[in-house]
LUMKE-542257 format. One record per residue (C-alpha): residue number from 1; x, y, z; residue in one letter. Coordinates in steps of 0.02 Angstrom, whole numbers, plus 50000, padded with zeros to 5 digits. Example, Ala and Ser with C-alpha at 12.3 -4.5 7.8 and 13.67 -1.06 7.14 Angstrom:
<pts>
pos = 1&u = 50615&v = 49775&w = 50390&code = a $
pos = 2&u = 50684&v = 49947&w = 50357&code = s $
</pts>
This chain:
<pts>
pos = 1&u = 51318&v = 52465&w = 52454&code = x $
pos = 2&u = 51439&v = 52305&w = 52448&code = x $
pos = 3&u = 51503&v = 52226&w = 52265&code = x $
pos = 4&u = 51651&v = 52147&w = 52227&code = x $
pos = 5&u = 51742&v = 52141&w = 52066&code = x $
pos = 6&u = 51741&v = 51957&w = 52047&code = x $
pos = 7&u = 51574&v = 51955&w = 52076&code = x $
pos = 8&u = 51530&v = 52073&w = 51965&code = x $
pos = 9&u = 51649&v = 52010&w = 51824&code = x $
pos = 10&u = 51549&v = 51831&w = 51867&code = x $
pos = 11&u = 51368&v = 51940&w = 51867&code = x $
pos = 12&u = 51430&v = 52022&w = 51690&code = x $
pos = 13&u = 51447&v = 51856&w = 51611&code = x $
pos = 14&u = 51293&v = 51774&w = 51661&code = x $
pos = 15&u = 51182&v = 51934&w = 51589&code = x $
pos = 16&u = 51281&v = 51925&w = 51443&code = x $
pos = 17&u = 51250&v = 51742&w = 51396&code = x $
pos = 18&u = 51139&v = 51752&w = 51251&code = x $
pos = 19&u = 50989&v = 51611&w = 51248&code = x $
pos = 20&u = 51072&v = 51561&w = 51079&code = x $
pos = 21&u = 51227&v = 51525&w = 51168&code = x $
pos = 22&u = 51143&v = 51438&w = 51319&code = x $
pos = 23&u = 51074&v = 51310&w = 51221&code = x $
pos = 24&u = 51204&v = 51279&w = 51122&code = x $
pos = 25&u = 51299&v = 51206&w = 51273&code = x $
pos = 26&u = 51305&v = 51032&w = 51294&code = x $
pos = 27&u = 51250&v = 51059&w = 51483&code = x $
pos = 28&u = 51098&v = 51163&w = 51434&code = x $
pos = 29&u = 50935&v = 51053&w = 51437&code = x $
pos = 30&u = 50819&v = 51151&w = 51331&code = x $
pos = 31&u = 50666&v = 51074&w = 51380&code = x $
pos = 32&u = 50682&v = 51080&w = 51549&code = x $
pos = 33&u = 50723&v = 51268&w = 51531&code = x $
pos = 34&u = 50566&v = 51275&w = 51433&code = x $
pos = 35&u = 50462&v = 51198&w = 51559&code = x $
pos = 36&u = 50545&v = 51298&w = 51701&code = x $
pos = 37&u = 50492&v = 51447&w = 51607&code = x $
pos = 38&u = 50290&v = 51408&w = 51609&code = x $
pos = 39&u = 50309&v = 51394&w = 51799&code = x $
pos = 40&u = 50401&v = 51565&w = 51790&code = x $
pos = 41&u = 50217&v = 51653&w = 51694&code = x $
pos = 42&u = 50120&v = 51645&w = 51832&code = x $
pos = 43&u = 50140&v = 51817&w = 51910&code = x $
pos = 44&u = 50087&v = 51891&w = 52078&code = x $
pos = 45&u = 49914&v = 51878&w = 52117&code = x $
pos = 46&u = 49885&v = 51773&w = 51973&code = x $
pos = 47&u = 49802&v = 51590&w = 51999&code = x $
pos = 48&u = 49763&v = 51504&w = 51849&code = x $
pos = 49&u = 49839&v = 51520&w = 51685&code = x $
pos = 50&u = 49781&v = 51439&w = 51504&code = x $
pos = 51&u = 49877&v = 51395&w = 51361&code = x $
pos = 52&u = 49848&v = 51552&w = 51252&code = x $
pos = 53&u = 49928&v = 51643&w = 51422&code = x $
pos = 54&u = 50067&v = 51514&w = 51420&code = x $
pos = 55&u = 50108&v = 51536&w = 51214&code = x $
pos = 56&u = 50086&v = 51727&w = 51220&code = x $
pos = 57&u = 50211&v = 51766&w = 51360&code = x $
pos = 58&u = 50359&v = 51607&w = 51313&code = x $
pos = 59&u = 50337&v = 51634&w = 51125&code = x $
pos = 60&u = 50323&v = 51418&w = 51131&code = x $
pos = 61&u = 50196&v = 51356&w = 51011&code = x $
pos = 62&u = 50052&v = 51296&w = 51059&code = x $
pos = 63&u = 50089&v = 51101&w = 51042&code = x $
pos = 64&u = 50262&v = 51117&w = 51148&code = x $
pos = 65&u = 50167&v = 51217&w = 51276&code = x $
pos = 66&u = 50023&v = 51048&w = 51291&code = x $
pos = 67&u = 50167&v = 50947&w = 51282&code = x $
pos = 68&u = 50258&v = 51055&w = 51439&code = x $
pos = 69&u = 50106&v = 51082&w = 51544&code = x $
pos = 70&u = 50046&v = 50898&w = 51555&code = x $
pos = 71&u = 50231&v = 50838&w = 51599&code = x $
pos = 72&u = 50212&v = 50981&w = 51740&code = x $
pos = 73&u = 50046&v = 50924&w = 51784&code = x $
pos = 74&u = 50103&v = 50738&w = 51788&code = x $
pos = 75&u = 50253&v = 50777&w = 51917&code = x $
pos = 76&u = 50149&v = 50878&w = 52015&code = x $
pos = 77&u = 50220&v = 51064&w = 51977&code = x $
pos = 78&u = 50049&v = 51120&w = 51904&code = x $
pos = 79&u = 49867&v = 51063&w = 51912&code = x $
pos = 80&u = 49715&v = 51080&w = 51763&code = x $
pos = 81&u = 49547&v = 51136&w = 51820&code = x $
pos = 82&u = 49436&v = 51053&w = 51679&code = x $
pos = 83&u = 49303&v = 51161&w = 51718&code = x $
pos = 84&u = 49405&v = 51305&w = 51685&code = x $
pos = 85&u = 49530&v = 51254&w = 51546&code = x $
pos = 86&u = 49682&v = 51320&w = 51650&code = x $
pos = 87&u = 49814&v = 51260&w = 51753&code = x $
pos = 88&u = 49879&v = 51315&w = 51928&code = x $
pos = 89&u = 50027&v = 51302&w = 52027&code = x $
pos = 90&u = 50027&v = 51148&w = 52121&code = x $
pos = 91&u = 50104&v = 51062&w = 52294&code = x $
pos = 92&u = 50275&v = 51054&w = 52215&code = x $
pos = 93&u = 50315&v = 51206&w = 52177&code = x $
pos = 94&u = 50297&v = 51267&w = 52347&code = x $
pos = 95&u = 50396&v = 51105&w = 52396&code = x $
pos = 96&u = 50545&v = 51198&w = 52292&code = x $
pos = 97&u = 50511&v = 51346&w = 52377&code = x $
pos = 98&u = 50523&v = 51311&w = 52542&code = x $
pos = 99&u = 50666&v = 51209&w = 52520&code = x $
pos = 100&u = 50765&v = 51343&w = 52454&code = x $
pos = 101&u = 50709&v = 51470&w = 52604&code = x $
pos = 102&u = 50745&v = 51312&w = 52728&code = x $
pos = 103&u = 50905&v = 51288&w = 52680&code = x $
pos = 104&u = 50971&v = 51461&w = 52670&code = x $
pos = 105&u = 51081&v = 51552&w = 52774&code = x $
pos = 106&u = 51026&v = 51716&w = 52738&code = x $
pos = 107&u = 50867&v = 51708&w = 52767&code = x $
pos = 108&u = 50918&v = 51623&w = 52941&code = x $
pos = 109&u = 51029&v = 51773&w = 53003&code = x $
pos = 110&u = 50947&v = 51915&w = 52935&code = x $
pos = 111&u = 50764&v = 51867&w = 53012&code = x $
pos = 112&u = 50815&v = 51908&w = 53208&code = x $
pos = 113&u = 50878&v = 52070&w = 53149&code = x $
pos = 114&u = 50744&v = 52129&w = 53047&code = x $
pos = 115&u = 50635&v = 52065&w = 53194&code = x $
pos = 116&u = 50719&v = 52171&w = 53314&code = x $
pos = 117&u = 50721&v = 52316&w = 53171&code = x $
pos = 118&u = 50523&v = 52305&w = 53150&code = x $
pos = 119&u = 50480&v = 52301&w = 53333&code = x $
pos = 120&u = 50586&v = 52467&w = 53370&code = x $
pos = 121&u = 50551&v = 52571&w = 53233&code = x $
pos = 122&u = 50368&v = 52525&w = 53215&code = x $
pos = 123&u = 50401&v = 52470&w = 53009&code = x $
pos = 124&u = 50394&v = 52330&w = 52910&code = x $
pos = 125&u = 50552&v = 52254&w = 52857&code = x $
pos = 126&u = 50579&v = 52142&w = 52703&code = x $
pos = 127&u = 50731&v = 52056&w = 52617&code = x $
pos = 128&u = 50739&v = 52028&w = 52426&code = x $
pos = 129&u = 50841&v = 51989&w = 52296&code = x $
pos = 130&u = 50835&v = 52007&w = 52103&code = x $
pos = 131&u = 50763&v = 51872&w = 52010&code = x $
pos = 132&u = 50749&v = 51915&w = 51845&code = x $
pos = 133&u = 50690&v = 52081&w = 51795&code = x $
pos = 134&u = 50594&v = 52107&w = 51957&code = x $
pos = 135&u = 50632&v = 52083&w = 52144&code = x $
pos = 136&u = 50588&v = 51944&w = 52250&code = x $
pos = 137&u = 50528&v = 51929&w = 52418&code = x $
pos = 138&u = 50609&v = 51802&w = 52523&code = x $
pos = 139&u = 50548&v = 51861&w = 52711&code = x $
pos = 140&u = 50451&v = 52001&w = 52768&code = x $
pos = 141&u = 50406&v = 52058&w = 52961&code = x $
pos = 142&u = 50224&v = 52156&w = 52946&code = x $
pos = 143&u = 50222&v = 52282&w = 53043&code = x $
pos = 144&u = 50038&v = 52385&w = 53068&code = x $
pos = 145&u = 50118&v = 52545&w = 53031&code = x $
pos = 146&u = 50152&v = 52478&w = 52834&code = x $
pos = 147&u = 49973&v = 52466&w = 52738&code = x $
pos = 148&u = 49909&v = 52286&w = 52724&code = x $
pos = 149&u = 49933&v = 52253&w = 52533&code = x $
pos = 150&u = 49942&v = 52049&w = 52574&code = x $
pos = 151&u = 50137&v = 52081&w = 52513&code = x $
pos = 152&u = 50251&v = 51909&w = 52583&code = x $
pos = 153&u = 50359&v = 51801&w = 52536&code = x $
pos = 154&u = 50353&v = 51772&w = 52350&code = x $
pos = 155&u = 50289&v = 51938&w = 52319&code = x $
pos = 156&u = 50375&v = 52010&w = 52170&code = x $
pos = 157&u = 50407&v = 52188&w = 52162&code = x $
pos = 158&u = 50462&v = 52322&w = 52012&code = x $
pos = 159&u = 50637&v = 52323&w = 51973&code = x $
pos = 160&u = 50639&v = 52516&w = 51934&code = x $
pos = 161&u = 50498&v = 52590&w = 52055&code = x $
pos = 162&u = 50545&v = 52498&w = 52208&code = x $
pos = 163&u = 50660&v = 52548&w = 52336&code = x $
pos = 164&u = 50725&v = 52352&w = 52338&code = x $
pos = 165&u = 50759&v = 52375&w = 52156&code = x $
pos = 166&u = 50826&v = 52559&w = 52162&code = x $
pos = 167&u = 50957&v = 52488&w = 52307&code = x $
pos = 168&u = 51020&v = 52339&w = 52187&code = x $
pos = 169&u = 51032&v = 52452&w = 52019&code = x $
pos = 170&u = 51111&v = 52590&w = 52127&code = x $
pos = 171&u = 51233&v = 52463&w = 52214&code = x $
pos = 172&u = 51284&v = 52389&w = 52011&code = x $
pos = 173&u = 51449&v = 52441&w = 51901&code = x $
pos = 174&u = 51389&v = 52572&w = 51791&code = x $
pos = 175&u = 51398&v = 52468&w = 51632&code = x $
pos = 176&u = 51301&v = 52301&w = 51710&code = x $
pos = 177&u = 51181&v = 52438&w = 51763&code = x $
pos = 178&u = 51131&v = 52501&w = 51583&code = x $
pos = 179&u = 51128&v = 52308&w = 51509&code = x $
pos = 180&u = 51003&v = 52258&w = 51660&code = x $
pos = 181&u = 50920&v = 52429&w = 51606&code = x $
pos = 182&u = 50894&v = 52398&w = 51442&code = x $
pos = 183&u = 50843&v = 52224&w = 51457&code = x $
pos = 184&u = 50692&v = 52312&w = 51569&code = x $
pos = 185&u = 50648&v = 52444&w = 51447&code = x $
pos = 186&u = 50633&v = 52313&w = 51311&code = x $
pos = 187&u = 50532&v = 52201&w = 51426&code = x $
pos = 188&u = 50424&v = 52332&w = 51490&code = x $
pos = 189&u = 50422&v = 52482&w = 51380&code = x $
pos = 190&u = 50260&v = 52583&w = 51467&code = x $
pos = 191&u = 50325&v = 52562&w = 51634&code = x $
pos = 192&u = 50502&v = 52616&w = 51568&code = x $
pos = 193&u = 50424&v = 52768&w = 51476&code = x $
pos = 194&u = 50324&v = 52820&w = 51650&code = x $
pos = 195&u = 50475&v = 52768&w = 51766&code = x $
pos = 196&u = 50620&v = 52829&w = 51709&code = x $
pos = 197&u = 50652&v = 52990&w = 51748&code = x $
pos = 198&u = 50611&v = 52971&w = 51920&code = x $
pos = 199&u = 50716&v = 52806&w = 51929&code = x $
pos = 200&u = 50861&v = 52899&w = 51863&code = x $
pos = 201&u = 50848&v = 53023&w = 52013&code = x $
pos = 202&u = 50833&v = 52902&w = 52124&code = x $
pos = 203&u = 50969&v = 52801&w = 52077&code = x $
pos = 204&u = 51069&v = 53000&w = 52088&code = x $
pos = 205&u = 51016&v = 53001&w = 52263&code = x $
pos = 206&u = 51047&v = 52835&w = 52313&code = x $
pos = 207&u = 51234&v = 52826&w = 52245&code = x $
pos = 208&u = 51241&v = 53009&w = 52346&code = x $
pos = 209&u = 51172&v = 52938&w = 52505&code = x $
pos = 210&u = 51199&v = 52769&w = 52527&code = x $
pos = 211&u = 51026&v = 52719&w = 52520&code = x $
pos = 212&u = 50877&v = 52695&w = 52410&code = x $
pos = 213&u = 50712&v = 52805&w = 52432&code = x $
pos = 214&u = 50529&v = 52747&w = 52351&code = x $
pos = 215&u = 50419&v = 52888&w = 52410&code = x $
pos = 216&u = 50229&v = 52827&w = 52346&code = x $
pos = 217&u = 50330&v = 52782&w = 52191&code = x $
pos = 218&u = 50309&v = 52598&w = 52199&code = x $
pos = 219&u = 50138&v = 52611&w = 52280&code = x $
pos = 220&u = 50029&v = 52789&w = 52311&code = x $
pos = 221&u = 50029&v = 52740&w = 52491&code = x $
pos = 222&u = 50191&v = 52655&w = 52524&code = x $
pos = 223&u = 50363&v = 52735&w = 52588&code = x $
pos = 224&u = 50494&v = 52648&w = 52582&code = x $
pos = 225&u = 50686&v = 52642&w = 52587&code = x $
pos = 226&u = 50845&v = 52529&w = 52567&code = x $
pos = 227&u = 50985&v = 52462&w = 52571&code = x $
pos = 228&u = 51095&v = 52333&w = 52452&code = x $
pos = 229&u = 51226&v = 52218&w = 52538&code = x $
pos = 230&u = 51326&v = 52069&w = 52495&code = x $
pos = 231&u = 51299&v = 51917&w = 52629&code = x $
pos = 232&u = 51469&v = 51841&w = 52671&code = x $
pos = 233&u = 51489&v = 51683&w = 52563&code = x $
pos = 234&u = 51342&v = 51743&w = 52429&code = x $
pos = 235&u = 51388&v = 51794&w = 52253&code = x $
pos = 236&u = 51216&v = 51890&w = 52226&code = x $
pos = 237&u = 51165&v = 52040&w = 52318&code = x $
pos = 238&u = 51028&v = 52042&w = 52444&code = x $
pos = 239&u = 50929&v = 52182&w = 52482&code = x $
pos = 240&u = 50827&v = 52262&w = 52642&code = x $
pos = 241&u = 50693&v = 52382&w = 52657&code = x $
pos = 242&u = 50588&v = 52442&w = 52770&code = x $
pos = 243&u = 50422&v = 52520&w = 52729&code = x $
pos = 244&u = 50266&v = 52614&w = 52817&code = x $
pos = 245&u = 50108&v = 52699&w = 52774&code = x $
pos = 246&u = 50152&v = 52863&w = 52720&code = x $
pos = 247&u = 50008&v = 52930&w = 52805&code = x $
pos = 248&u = 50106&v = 52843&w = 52972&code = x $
pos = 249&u = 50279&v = 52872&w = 52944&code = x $
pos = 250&u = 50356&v = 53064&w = 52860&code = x $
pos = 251&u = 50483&v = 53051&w = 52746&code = x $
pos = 252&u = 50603&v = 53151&w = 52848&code = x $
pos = 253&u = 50590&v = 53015&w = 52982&code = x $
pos = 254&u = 50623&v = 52882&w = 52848&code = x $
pos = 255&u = 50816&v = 53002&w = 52797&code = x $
pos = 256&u = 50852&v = 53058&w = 52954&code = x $
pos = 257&u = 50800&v = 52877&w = 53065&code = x $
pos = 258&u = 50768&v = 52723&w = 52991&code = x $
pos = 259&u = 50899&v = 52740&w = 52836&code = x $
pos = 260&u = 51053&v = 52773&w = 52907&code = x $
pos = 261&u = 50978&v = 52635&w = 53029&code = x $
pos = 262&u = 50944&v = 52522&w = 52874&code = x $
pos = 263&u = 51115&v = 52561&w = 52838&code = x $
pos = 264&u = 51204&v = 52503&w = 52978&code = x $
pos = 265&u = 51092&v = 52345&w = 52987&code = x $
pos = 266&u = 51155&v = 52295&w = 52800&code = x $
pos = 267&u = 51344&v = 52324&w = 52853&code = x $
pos = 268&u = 51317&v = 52199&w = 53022&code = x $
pos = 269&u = 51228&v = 52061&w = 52919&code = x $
pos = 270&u = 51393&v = 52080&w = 52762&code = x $
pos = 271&u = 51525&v = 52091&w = 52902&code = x $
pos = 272&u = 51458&v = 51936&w = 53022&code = x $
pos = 273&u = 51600&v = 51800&w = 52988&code = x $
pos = 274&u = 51718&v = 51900&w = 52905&code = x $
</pts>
């Protein structure tokens, strides 16, 4: 699992940056940051969101969050359903979206590969990347062998109990590790209280093995494993995992098979152009 020291000096300072300190910068727009973070509410599987949702998970009051959603709604980022009282996410958020995944070159090399990966080992295959305290989706090759839980690109997955976000904590310096840690425990304290002990082990195993194990952690009928890797001109990690119903695929054919070939497939895509 690939970091660099520069990179993680640069990753150390940007967790560090207090909000307080954000927006005291003369480059820091506060609004728009407040406006970014509505769109950044709506979680997975969620489709319409009203104000008291908006105010109880930014903290905004409720005047700044009419204020934001009606901008968002006026450029086209959300839409209200008058019936309802709530807003959605509209056209041009997906716009942004697909923009992002158009335009980048990981997503570009890694798909052929975790093509080729799917079809011969009979998995699924997914790349991510922390955003936040979670992991994001940003391409995914269904396989029939992984159950069907309409997962794709988007889909946002648990930092702790996920074998995408077991590879990236396991793949941290030790001290960037407890900050992002902490930040999730404060965040999240339930899941923290029911996770961490068996996060902790994992991350033990995954530091010992050079992969990341979520045995029906994540999901009662999900295995999964990965892999953490730095793509050659990227400053953030990416991660790969590939995943089957545990019913279709034994854990000792996920060590013994498709990690140390998850393994190898992470070191081709952070060597290519070196």
């Amino acid at each position: 699992m690939a970091t660099t020291t520069a990179s993680a000096a640069t990753d150390a300072v940007r967790d560090a940056a207090a909000p307080r300190e954000r927006e005291s910068d003369p480059n820091f727009v506060t609004a728009l940051a407040r406006g970014l973070e509505l769109l950044r509410c709506f979680r997975t599987g969620e489709a319409m969101l009203g104000n008291q949702d908006f105010v109880r998970r930014t903290g905004f009051p409720k005047a700044t969050v009419s204020r934001l959603a009606g901008t968002l709604v006026q450029l086209g980022y959300l839409r209200y359903d008058d019936s309802l009282g709530k807003y959605a996410l509209d056209a041009g958020v997906l716009a942004l979206g697909f923009s992002y995944l158009a335009a980048s070159d990981v997503v570009a090399l890694a798909r052929p590969h975790m093509l080729a990966f799917a079809q011969t080992h009979g998995v699924s295959v997914s790349l991510g990347k922390r955003e936040r305290l979670e992991v994001i989706y940003l391409d995914s090759i269904r396989n029939d062998a992984g159950a069907m839980l309409g997962l794709g690109v988007g889909s946002r997955l648990s930092l702790i109990s996920s074998s995408m976000g077991r590879a990236y904590l396991a793949a941290l310096p030790a001290a960037r590790r407890e900050r992002v840690l902490g930040e999730f425990s404060q965040a999240f304290p339930e899941q923290w209280r029911q996770q961490e002990t068996p996060m902790r082990a994992a991350l033990a195993q995954a530091e010992r093995d050079g992969y990341a194990a979520s045995f029906r952690d994540w999901h009662p009928a999900i295995h999964a494993c990965a892999v953490a890797f730095r793509p050659v001109g990227e400053k953030d990690l990416h991660m790969l995992s590939c995943s089957a119903s545990y019913g279709a695929v034994s854990e000792e054919t996920f060590r013994e098979t498709l990690a140390p070939a998850l393994q190898a497939l992470g070191m081709r895509l952070s060597e290519v152009g070196r």
